[in-house]
Every structure is written in structure tokens, then in C-alpha cells.
N, C-alpha and C positions, 0 to 999 in steps of 0.2 A: 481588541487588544489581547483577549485573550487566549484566539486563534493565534494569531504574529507568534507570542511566545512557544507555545504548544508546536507551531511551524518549526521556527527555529531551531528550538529540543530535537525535533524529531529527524531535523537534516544534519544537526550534532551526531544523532547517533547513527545515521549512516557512516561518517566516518570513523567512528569508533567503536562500533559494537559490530561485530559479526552479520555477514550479509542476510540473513534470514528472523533475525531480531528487529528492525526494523520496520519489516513486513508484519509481525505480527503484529506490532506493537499499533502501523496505519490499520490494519485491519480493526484491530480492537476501535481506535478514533473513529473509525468509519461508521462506528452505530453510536458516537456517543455524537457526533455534528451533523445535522443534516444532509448535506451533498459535500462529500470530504473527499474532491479530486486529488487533493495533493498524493492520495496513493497512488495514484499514478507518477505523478513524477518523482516517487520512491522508488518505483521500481524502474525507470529513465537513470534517476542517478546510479543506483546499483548498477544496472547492467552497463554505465560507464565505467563506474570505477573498479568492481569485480567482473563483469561477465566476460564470457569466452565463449566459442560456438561448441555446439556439441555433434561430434561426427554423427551420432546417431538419427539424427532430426535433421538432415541435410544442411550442416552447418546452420542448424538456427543460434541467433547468439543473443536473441531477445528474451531470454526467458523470465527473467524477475519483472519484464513487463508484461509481458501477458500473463503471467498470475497474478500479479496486481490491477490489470484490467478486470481480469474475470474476477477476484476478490471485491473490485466495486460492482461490477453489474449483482452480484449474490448479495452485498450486503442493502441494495436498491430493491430487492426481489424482498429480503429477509424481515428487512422493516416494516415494511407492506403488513404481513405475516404477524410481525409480534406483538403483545397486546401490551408489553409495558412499554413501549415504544411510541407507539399508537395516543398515546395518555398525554405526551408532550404540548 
């Protein structure tokens, strides 16, 4: 139940809070729940709702996904790593 809410909040604040607030906010989640895909589809809905391609990267227009993929694969690496983590 307590994910749902925590869910919910966190797809509120895509709509409401500047596109890079979000990301940090699932990042941070990402070491407090064990396997916390929904950053990924944080960064799915950002780049619906703000993204744009960027000429410089041959019209890439995924970008809040792939930093939010690669933000989970790091925090999967990270936890591994940390020793208050590790304690759970």
C-alpha cells in the first residue's frame, strides 16, 4: 500500500513539478525499494509529456529515458556496494 501511494505522488509530480525533479526524486526511491522500475517509466512519461528530439544526437528524443534507465542499472550496481543498504 505503501508503494501505490509513493507511486501515485511521484506520477503527481511529473505533472507538476519541473521535468528533472522527478528524476531525482525516483532516483533517490530507487535505493530506498528494492527493484524500483517505475523510474523507468518516469522517464517514459517525461519524455511524453516534455521531451523533444535534440538535433545534436541525431534527433534522439528519448533522453529522460535513457538517464532513467541508466539511473536504475547504477542504482542496481550501487546497492550491491553499500554497506547500510546491505543491512536490510
Amino acid at each position: 500500500m505503501k508503494r501505490i501511494i509513493i507511486d501515485a505522488l511521484l506520477f503527481l509530480a511529473i505533472l507538476l513539478l519541473p521535468p528533472l525533479a522527478p528524476l531525482i526524486v525516483a532516483f533517490f526511491l530507487s535505493y530506498y525499494f528494492e527493484s524500483f522500475y517505475e523510474i523507468i517509466f518516469v522517464g517514459i512519461f517525461i519524455d511524453s509529456l516534455y521531451g523533444r528530439s535534440l538535433s545534436g544526437f541525431y534527433d534522439f528524443s528519448h533522453l529522460a529515458t535513457f538517464i532513467s534507465a541508466v539511473l536504475f542499472v547504477l542504482s542496481i550496481f550501487a546497492k550491491k556496494r553499500l554497506k547500510f543498504h546491505s543491512d536490510r
